[in-house]
C-alpha positions as CSV (number, residue, x, y, z in Angstrom):
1,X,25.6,-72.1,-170.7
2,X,26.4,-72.7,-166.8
3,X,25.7,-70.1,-164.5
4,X,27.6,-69.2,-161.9
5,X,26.7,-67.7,-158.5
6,X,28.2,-64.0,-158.0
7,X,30.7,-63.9,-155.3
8,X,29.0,-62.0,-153.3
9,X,26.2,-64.5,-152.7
10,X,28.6,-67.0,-151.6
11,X,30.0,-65.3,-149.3
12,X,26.4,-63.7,-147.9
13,X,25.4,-67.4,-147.4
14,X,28.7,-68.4,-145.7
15,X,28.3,-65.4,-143.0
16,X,24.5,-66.5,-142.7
17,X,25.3,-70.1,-141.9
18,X,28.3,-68.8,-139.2
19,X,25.9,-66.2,-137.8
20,X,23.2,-69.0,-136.9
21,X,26.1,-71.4,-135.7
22,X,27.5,-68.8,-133.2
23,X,26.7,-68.7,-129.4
24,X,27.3,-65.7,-126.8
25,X,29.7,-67.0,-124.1
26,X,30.5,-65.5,-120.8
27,X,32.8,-68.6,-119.9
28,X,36.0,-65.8,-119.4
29,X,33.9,-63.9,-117.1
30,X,33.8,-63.8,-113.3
31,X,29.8,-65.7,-112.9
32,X,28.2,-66.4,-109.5
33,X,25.8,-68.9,-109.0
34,X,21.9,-67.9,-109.8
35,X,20.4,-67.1,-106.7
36,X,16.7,-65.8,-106.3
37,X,16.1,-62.7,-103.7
38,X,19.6,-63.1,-102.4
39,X,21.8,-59.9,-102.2
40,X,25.1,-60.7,-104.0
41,X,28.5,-58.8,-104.8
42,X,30.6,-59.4,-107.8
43,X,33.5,-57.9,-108.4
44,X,35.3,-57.8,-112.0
45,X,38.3,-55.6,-113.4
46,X,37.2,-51.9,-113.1
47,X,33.6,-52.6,-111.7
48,X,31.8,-54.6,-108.8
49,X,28.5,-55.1,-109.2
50,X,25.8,-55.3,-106.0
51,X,22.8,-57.2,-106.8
52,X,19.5,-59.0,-106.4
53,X,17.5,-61.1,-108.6
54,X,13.8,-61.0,-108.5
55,X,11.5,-62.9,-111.1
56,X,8.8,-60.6,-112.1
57,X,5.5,-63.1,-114.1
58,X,7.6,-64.4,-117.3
59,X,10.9,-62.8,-116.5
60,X,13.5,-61.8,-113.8
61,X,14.7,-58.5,-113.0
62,X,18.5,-58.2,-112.0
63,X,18.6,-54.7,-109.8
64,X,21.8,-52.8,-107.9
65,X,24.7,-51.3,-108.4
66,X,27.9,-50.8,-109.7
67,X,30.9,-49.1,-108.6
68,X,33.7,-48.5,-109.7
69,X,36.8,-50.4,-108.4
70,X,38.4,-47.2,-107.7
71,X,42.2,-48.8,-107.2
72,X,41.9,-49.9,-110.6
73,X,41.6,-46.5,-112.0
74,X,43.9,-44.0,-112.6
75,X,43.7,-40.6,-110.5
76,X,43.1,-38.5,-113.2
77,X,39.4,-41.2,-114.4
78,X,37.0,-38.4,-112.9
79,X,34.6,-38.4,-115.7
80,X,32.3,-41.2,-117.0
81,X,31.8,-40.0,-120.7
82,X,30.7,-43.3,-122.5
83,X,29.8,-46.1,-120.5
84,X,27.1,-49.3,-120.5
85,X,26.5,-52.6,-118.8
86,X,24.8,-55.5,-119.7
87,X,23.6,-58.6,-117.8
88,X,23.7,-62.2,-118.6
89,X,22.0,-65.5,-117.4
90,X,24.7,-68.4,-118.5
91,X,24.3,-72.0,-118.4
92,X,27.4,-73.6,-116.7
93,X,29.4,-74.0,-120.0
94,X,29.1,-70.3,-120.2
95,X,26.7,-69.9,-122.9
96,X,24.5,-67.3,-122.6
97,X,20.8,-68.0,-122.3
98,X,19.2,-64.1,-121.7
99,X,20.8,-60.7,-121.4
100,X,19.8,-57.1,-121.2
101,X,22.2,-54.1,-122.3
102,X,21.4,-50.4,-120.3
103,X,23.7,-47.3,-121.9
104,X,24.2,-44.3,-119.5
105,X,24.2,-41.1,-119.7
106,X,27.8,-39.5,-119.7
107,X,28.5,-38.4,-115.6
108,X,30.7,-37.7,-113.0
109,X,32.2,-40.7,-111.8
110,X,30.8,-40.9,-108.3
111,X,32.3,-44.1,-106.3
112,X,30.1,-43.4,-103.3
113,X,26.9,-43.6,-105.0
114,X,27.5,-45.7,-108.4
115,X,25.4,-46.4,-111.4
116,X,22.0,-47.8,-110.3
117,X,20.7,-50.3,-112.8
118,X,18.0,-52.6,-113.7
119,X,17.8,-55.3,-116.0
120,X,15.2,-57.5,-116.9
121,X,16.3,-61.3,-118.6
122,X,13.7,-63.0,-120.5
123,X,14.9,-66.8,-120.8
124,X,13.2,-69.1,-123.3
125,X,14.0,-71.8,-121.5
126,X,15.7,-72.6,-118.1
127,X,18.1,-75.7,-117.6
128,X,17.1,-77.5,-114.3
129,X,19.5,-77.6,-111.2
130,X,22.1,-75.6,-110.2
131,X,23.1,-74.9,-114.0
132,X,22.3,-71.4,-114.1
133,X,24.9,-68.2,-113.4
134,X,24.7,-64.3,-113.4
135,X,27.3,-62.3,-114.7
136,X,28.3,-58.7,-116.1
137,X,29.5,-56.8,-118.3
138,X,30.7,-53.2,-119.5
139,X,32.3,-50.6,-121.9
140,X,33.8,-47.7,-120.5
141,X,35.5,-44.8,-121.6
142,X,36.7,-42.3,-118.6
143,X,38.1,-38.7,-118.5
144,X,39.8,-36.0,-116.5
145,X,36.6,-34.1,-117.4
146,X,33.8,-33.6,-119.6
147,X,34.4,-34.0,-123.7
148,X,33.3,-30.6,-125.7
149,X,31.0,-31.7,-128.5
150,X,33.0,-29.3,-130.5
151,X,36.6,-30.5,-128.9
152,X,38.9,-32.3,-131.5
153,X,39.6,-35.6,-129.1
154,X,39.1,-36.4,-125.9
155,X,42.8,-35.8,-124.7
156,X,46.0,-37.3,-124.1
157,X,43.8,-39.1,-120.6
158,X,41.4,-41.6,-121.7
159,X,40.8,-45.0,-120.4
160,X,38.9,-47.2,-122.4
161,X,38.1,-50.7,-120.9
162,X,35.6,-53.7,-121.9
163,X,34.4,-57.1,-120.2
164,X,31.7,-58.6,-121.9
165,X,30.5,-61.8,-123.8
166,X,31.9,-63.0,-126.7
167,X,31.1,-64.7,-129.7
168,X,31.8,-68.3,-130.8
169,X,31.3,-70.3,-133.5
């Protein structure tokens, strides 16, 4: 009698062999150039991002901060109630080679002061040259005002907005 393998198990492998095939890209996103103790700017849709790299022993810390790109935003976006950024180290193609993800406490937004981050990339390896590029990213969700835990929705005045790197197989 032949046995046959359950579905299930076919498709478990199949989504195993994808998953160890895929690659983070940043290739759609704005990227600078990878520039040690330099202070940098870069903007994207609904963020700009001040920053300086630093390597600290094994790793590099990416420090600054973001503000909002406050003619991209509706009037009303006076309330940061989800929000998180992450950095990544690309190689030219856009594949991503370290990155680092911070969440934030829901706040005000504040475009004067900003979100003040740190990241800290851990690279395995480093291509040589002039291969390397920083980038951002973020997921937002903005309000007239605070959500109630107890409130049935957030309102009829949410933004929700995303850059970030994607997946490719």
């Amino acid at each position: 009698m032949k046995r046959h393998l359950p579905t299930f198990a076919i498709l478990l492998a199949a989504v195993l062999l994808l998953a160890a095939c895929s690659q983070m890209s940043v290739k759609h996103l704005n990227r600078q150039p990878w520039e040690i103790e330099t202070a940098r700017s870069l903007p994207m849709k609904f963020w700009h991002f001040d920053y300086t790299i630093s390597p600290v022993s094994d790793q590099f810390a990416v420090r600054g901060t973001a503000y909002p790109v406050v003619e991209s935003l509706p009037q009303w976006a006076q309330y940061v109630a989800d929000i998180w950024f992450a950095a990544y180290l690309s190689g030219r193609d856009g594949t991503v080679i370290a990155q680092d993800l911070r969440i934030f406490e829901p706040s005000p937004l504040d475009p004067a002061a900003g979100i003040p981050f740190e990241f800290l990339l851990r690279p395995d390896a480093l291509p040589t040259g002039d291969d390397l590029f920083i980038t951002f990213g973020y997921r937002m969700k903005l309000t007239p005002k605070p959500v109630e835990n107890n409130a049935q929705g957030p309102g009829p005045d949410v933004l929700f907005a995303s850059e970030g790197a994607m997946t490719r197989f």
